[in-house]
C-alpha atoms as one frame of an Amber mdcrd trajectory, in Angstrom:
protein
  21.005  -9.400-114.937  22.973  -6.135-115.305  21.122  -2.735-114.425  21.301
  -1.901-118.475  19.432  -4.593-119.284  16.389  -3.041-119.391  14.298  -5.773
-117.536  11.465  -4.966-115.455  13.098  -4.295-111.783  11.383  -6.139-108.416
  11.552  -4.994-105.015  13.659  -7.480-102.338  10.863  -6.677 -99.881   8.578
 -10.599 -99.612   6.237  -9.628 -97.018   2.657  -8.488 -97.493   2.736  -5.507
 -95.179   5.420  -4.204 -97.612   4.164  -4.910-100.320   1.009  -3.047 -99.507
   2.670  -0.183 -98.896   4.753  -0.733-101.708   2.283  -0.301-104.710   1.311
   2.918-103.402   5.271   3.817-103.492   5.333   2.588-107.220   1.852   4.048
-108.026   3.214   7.577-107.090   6.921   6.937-109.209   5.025   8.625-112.292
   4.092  12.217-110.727   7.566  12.062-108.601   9.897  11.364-111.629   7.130
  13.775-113.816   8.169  16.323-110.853  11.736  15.974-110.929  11.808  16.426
-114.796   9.847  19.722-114.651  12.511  21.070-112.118  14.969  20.246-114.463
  13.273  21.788-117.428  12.681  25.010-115.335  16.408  25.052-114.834  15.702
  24.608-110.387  18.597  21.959-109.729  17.836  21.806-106.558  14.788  20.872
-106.279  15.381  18.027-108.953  18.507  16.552-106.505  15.900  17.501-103.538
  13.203  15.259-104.734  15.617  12.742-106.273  17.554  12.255-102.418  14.167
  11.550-101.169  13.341   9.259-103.555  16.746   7.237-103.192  15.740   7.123
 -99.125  12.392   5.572-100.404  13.663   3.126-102.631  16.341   1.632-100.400
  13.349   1.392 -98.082  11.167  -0.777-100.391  14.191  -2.697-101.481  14.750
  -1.402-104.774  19.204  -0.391-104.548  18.502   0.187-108.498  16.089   2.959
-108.156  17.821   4.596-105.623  21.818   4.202-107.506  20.167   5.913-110.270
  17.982   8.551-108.114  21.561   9.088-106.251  23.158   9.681-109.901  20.833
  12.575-110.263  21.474  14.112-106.445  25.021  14.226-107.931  24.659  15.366
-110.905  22.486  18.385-110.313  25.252  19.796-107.690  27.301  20.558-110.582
  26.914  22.581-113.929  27.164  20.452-116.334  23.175  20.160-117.904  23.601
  17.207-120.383  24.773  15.021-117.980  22.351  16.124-115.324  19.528  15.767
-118.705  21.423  12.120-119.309  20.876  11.321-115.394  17.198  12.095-115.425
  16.814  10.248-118.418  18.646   7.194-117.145  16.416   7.463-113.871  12.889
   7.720-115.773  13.923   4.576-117.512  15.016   2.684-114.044  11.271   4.312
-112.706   9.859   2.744-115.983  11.387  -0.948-115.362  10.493  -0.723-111.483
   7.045   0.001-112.710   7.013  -3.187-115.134   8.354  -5.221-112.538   5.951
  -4.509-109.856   3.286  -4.503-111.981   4.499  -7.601-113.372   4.694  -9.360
-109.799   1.004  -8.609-109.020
């Protein structure tokens, strides 16, 4: 299935250790992406591609290459001036948060 797809998004991590420590990774996806939208809307870059690096670290680690193409998308994004793609980026990312959401939830 293609990454536009919009289907819900599950983690390549099987075992239950992981997975443990994996819906308290998704749980906190709403106040991280809520974060990095309010340093966009405050106009701090920075801190939107600071928080968005760390969360592409944490999503490789819980198996989730999706979340963290799209978190990486933002890093890039917010190093340069352009705000509507940096906007489009964020946007893109909340969705990807949104489907990783479904699909864990979906998996329990």
């Amino acid at each position: 299935m293609d990454e536009a797809s919009g289907a819900p998004i599950r983690s390549l991590l099987f075992d239950d250790e992981s997975l443990a420590r994996l819906d308290g990774f998704v749980v906190g996806l709403g106040e991280c992406i809520a974060a990095i939208q309010d340093s966009e809307h405050s106009g701090h870059f920075e801190e939107a591609a600071k928080r968005a690096s760390e969360l592409a670290r944490d999503a490789l680690g819980f198996g989730l290459p999706p979340l963290a193409i799209a978190a990486e998308r933002v890093v890039a994004s917010c190093g340069g001036t352009d705000r509507a793609r940096i906007h489009a980026d964020i946007v893109a990312l909340t969705d990807v948060v949104r489907r990783v959401r479904l699909g864990h939830r979906g998996a329990l």
